[in-house]
C-alpha positions in Angstrom: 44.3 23.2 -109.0 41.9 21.2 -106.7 43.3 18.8 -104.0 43.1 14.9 -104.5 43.7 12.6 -101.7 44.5 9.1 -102.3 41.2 6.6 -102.3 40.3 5.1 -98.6 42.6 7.8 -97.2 40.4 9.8 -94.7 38.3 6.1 -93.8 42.1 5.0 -93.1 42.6 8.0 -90.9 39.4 7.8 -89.1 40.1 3.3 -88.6 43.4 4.2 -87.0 42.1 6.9 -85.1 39.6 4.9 -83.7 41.6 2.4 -82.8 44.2 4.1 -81.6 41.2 5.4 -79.0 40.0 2.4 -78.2 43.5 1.2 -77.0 44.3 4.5 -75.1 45.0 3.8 -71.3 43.6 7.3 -71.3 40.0 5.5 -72.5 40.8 2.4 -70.3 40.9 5.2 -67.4 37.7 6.6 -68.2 35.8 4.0 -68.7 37.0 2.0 -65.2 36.2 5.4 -63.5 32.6 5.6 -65.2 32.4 1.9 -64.1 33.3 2.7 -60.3 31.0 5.3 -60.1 28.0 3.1 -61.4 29.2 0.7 -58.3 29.2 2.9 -55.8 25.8 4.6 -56.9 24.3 0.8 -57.0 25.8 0.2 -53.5 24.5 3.7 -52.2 20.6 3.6 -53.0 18.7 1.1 -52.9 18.4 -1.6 -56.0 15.1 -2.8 -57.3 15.2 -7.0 -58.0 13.4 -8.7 -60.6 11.8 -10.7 -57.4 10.4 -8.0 -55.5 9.3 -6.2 -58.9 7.2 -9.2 -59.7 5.3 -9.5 -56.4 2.9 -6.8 -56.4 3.2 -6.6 -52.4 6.4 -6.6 -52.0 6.9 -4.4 -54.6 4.6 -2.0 -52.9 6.9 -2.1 -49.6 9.9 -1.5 -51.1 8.3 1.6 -52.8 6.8 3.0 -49.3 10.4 2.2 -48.0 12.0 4.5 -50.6 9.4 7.2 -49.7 10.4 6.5 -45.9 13.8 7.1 -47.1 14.7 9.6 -49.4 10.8 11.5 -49.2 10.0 14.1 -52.0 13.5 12.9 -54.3 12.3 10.0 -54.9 10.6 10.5 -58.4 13.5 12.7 -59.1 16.2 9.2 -58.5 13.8 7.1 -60.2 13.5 9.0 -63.2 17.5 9.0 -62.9 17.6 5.5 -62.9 19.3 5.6 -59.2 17.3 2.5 -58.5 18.0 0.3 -61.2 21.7 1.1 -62.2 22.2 -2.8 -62.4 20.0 -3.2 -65.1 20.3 0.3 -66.6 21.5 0.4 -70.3 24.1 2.7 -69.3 26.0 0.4 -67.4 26.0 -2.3 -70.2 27.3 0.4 -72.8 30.0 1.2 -69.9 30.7 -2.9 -70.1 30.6 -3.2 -73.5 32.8 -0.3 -74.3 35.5 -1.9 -71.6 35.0 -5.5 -73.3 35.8 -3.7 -76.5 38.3 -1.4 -74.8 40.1 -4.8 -73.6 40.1 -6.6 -76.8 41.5 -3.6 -79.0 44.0 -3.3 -76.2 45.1 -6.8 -76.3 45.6 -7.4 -79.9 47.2 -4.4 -80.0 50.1 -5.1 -77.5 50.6 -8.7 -79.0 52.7 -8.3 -81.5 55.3 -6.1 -79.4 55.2 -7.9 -77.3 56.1 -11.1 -79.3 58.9 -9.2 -80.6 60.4 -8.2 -77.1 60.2 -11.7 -76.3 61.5 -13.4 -79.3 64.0 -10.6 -80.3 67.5 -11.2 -80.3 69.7 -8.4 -78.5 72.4 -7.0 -81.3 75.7 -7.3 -79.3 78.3 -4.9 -81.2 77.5 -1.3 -80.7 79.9 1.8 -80.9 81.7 2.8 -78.2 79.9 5.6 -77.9 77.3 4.0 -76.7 79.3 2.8 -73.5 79.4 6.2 -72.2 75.7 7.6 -73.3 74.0 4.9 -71.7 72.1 5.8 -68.1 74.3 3.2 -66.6 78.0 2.1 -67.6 81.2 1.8 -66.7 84.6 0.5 -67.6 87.7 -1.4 -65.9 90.7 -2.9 -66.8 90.8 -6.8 -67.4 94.0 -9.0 -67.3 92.6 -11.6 -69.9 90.5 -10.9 -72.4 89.1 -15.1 -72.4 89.2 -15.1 -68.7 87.5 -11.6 -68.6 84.6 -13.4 -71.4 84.4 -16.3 -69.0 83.7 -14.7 -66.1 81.2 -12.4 -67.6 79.3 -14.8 -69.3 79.1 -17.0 -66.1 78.2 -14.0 -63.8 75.0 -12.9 -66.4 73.8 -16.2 -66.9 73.7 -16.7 -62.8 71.7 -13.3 -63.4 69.7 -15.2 -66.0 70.6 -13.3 -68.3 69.8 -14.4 -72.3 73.5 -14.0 -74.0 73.9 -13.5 -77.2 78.0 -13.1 -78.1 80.0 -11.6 -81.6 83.6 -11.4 -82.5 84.5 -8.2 -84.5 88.1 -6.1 -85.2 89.5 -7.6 -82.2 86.9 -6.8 -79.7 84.3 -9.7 -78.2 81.2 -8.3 -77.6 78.3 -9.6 -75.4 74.6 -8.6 -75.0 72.5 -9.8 -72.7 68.5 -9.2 -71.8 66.7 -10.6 -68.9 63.4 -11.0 -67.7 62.3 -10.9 -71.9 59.0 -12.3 -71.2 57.9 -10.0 -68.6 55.7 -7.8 -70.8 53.3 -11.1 -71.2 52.2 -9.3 -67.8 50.7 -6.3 -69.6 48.7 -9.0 -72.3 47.4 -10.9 -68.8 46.2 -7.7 -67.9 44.4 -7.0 -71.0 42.9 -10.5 -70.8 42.1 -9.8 -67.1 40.0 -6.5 -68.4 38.4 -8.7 -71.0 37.2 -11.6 -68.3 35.9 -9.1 -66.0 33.7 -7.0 -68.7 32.5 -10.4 -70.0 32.0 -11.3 -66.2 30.0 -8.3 -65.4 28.3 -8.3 -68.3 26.7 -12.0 -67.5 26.0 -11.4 -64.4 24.0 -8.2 -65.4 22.0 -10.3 -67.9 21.5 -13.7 -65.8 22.1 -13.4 -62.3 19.0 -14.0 -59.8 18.6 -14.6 -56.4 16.0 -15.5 -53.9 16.3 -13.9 -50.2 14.8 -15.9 -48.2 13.3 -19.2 -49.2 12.1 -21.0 -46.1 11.7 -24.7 -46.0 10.3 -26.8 -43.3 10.9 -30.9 -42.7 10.6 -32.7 -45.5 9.2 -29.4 -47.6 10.9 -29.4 -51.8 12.2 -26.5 -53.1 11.9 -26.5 -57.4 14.5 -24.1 -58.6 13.4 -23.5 -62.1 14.7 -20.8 -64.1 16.0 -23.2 -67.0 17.5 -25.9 -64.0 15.3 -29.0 -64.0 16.4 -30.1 -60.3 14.6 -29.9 -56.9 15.8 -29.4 -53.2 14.3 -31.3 -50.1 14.8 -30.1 -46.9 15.4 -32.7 -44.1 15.7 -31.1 -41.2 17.6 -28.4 -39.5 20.0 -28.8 -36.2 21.4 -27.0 -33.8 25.3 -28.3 -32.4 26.0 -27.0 -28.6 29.3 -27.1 -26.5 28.6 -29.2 -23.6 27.6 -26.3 -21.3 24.7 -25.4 -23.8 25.7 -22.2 -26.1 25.0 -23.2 -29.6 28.2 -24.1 -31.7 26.8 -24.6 -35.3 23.9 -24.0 -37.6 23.0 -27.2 -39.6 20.5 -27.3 -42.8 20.6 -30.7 -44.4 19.5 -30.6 -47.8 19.0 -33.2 -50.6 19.0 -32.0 -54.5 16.4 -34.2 -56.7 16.9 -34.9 -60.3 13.9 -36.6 -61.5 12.8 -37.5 -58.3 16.1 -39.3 -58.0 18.7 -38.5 -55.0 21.7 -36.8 -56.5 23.5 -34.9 -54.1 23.2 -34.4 -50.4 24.7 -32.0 -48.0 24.6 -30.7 -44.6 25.4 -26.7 -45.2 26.3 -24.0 -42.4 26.9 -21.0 -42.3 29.4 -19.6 -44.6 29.0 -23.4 -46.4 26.6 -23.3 -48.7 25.6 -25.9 -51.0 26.1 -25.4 -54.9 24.9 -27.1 -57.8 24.7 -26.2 -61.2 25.7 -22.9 -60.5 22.8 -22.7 -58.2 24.3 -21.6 -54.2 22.0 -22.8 -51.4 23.1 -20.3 -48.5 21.9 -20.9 -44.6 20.8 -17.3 -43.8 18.3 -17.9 -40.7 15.8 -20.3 -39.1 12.5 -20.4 -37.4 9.5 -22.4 -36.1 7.8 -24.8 -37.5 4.9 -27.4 -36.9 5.3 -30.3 -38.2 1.1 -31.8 -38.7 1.2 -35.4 -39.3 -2.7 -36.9 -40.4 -4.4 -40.1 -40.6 -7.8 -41.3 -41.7 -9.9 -43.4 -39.8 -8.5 -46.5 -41.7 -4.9 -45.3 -40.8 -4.1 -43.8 -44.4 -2.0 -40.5 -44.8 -4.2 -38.0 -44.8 -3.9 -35.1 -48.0 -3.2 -31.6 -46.7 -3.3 -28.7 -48.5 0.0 -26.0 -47.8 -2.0 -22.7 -47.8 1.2 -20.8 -48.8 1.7 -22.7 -52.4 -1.0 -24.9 -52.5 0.5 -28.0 -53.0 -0.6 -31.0 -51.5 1.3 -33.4 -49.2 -0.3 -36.8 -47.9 0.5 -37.5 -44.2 2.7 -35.0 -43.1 3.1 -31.4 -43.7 5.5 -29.0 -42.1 3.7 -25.3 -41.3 6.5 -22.7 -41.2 6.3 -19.3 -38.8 7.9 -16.5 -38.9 6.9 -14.0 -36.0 5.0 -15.3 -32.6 1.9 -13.7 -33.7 2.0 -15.1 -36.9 -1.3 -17.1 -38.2 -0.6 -19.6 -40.6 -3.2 -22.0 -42.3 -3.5 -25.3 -43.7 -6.8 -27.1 -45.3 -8.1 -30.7 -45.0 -9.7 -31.5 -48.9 -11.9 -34.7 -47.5 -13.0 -32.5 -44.4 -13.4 -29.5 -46.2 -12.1 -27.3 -43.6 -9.0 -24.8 -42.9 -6.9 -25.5 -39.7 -5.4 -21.6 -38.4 -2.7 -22.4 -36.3 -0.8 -19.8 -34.2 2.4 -20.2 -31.9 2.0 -19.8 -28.0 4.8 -17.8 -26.5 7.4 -18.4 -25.7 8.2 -21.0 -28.5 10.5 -23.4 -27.3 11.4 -27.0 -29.5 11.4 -29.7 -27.5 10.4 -28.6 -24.5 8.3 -30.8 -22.0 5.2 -32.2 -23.6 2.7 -30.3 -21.5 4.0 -27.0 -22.7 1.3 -25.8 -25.6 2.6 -25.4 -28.8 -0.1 -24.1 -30.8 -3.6 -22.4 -30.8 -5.9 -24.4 -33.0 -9.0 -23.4 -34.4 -10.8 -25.6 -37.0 -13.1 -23.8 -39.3 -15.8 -26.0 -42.1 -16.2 -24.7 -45.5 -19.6 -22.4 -45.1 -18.9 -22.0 -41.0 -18.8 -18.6 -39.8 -16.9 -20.0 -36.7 -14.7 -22.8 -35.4 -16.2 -26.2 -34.5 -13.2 -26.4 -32.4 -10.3 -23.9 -30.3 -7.9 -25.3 -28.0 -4.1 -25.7 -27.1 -2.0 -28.3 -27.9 0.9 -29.5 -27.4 4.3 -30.9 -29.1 3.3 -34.6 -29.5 -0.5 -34.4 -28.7 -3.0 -35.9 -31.4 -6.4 -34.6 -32.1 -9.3 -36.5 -33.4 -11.4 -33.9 -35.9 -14.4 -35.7 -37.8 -12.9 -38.9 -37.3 -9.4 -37.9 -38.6 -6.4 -37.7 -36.7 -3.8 -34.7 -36.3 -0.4 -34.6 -34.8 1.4 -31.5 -33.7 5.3 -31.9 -33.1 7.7 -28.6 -33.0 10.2 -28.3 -35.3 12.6 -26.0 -37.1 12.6 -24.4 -40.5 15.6 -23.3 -42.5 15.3 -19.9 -44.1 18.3 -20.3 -47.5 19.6 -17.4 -49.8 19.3 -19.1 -53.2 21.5 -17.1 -55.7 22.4 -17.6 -59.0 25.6 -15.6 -60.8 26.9 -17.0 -63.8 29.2 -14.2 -64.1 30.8 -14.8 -60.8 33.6 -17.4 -61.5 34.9 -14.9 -64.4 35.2 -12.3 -62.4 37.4 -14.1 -60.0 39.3 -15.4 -62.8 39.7 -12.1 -64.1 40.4 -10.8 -60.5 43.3 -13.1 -60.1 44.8 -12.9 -63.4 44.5 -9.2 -63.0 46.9 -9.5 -59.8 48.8 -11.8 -62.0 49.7 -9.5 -64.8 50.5 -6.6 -62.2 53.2 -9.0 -60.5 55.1 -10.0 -63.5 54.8 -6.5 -65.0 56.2 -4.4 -61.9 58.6 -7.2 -60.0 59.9 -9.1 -63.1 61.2 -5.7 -64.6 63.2 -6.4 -68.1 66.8 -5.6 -68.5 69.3 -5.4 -70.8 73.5 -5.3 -70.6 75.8 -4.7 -73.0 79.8 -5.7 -72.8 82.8 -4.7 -75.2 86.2 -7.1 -74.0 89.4 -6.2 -75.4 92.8 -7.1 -74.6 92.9 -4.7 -71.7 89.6 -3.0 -70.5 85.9 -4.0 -70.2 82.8 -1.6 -71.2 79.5 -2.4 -69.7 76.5 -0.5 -70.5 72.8 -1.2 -68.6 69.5 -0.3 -69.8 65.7 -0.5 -68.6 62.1 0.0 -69.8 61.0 1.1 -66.5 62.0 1.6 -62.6 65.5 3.0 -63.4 66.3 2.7 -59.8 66.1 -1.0 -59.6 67.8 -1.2 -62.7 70.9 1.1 -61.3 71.1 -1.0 -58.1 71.5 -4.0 -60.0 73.9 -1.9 -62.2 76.1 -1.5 -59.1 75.8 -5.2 -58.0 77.0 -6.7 -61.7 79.9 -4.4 -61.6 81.0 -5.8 -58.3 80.8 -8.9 -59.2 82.4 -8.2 -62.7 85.7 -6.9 -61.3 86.5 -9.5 -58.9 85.9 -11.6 -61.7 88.2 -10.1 -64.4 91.0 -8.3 -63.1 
């Protein structure tokens, strides 16, 4: 005769097997090990941005760098993915499968949990039990309501939960303490959830710019679904009084609508944040700060030959390197102005120390109409306009982005959280049987027996120069 199984049998078997995987510390194991790996391969080689992948150039760089690098194993890591592990599908299905690891693992430890907390300890047991239990003992007692007195007074200053029965004679007392450390393993759980979701987000939405460099007066517009600018307003150096620098300082001003709505003066290690957005002082550099006028003593439109936009009056030009040329362009004259910096470069030096090469080149010219040195300070008249050089400083800020970034220190800190209360609020239980003439007292714990014996030893102490 042919075998039946019950309907929704085997799809019962295979749910609770699959849960009971998903909640395995076994799993949890794996998965956090998978996860470290990933880590440390992303911290070993190299990891391609979304930046430097969108600018052709720099993009290129980075690629010759690799070659410089690693040579002929190059194609072999790229085709492993040993350059993208941040954004590799892999390490989201590691997240995900942790999120998911987490979530099983914390619904499944509720309800024990709850019960451990909110359970009752039975107080009568046999008196067999007195002498099978890990820890016990027994002494005589010279009052049996002195002797239930003194116990109760001695586990309560142990903060002990006491729960006490009369029965055939006997009084018997149970007490449990520390009930409500096994929360710790559900903060723990919760901690493992955080972090997934953390990493996760940050996988997804964090960005970062390395090095966005902004001269006086220059605005920085985030973008990236934030509808707020930054202006730059100069950068300063603090000295001690015998001339070694003491602080970096950027001060920076965030525009909403072309409103002021925050402004802060960030160092090093003080960055400014807003909107998730963190403005970080990394470096900073020359700059030139060109001031124009027309002949009628109007601001003059320059043209910023890095991003094209236009300023009227003033415009800071930004260097990186000594032998740097950078460029600016004069709409009404139609000509480029290539500046470079004379070495040594030193702000606010005397005012006959050149600052700049100038050369000033017309639309259509093969050559300058003019080259010369000037000065910090100096003004020269070009076709009847006026140009003033003045040195200056640019900051060069890490702008960064990582939604994910406040879960993960939640998660971090709940994570040392749960460990505390789970390993140094270890749970405890007693059990006492008074009669006329002798005490039993039985001890029992969870985990770490030895702490559990050494407090053993101390309640018996204080138990019999209590009750005898």
């Amino acid at each position: 005769m042919p075998t039946t199984h019950a309907p929704g049998t085997l799809w019962t078997r295979l749910v609770l097997r699959a849960w009971r995987t998903a909640c395995s510390i076994k799993t949890t194991t794996v998965l956090l090990a998978a996860l470290t790996v990933l880590v440390l391969l992303g911290t070993v080689f190299p990891q391609l941005t979304a930046e430097v992948q969108a600018d052709e150039e720099a993009y290129g760089q980075w690629l010759l760098g690799l070659e410089a690098r690693y040579g002929g194993l190059v194609q072999v890591f790229r085709s492993l993915g040993l350059f993208t592990i941040y954004s590799s599908p892999v390490l989201l299905l590691v997240l995900a499968a942790l999120l998911t690891n987490g979530i099983v693992c914390t619904l499944d430890r509720v309800r024990p949990v709850w019960r451990s907390i909110t359970a009752r300890p039975k107080p009568v047991r046999p008196n067999s039990f007195y002498t099978r239990t890990a820890c016990h003992h027994s002494t005589e007692v010279a009052s049996r309501d002195q002797a239930r007195q003194g116990t109760e007074a001695i586990l309560s200053r142990h903060r002990y939960r006491i729960t006490s029965e009369e029965r055939d004679g006997a009084t018997y007392i149970a007490g449990h303490r520390n009930r409500w450390s096994g929360i710790g393993s559900i903060i723990t759980h919760v901690a493992l959830v955080l972090l997934a979701v953390g990493a996760m987000w940050s996988v997804h939405s964090a960005w970062s710019e390395p090095a966005v460099a902004l001269g006086p007066g220059q605005i920085y517009d985030v973008g990236r679904g934030h509808d707020f600018q930054v202006r730059h307003d100069g950068f300063e150096i603090e000295r001690y009084p015998d001339g070694t620098v003491k602080e970096y300082l950027s001060h920076l001003v965030v525009l909403r609508q072309g409103s002021e709505a925050v402004r802060k003066t960030i160092r090093v290690n003080d960055p400014l944040v807003y909107e998730g957005v963190a403005f970080h002082l990394s470096a900073s550099g020359p700059s030139v700060l060109v001031r124009g006028w027309d002949t009628d003593g109007q601001p003059l439109p320059m043209e910023d030959a890095t991003n094209g936009q236009i300023s009227a009056g003033e415009l800071a030009v930004n260097f990186a390197s000594m032998d740097q040329e950078q460029s600016l362009y004069i709409p009404s004259l139609e000509t480029t102005l290539y500046l470079t910096l004379v070495e040594p470069f030193a702000p606010h030096s005397s005012a006959d120390a050149p600052l700049v090469s100038l050369e000033a080149v017309p639309m259509g010219d093969t050559g300058p109409s003019i080259s010369t040195s000037v000065s910090s300070g100096e003004t020269v008249v070009l076709s009847g306009v006026s140009l003033q050089f003045r040195d200056d400083y640019h900051s060069v800020l890490r702008v960064a982005s990582d939604p994910g970034f406040q879960p993960v220190i939640v998660a971090s800190l709940l994570g040392v959280a749960g460990l505390v209360v789970a390993f140094y609020f270890n749970p405890s239980r007693v059990w006492v049987k008074l009669t006329d003439s002798e005490l039993l007292l039985a001890g029992s714990a969870d985990q770490n027996r030895l702490a559990c014996e050494q407090h053993f030893v101390t309640l018996v102490a204080e138990l019999q120069s209590k009750v005898r």
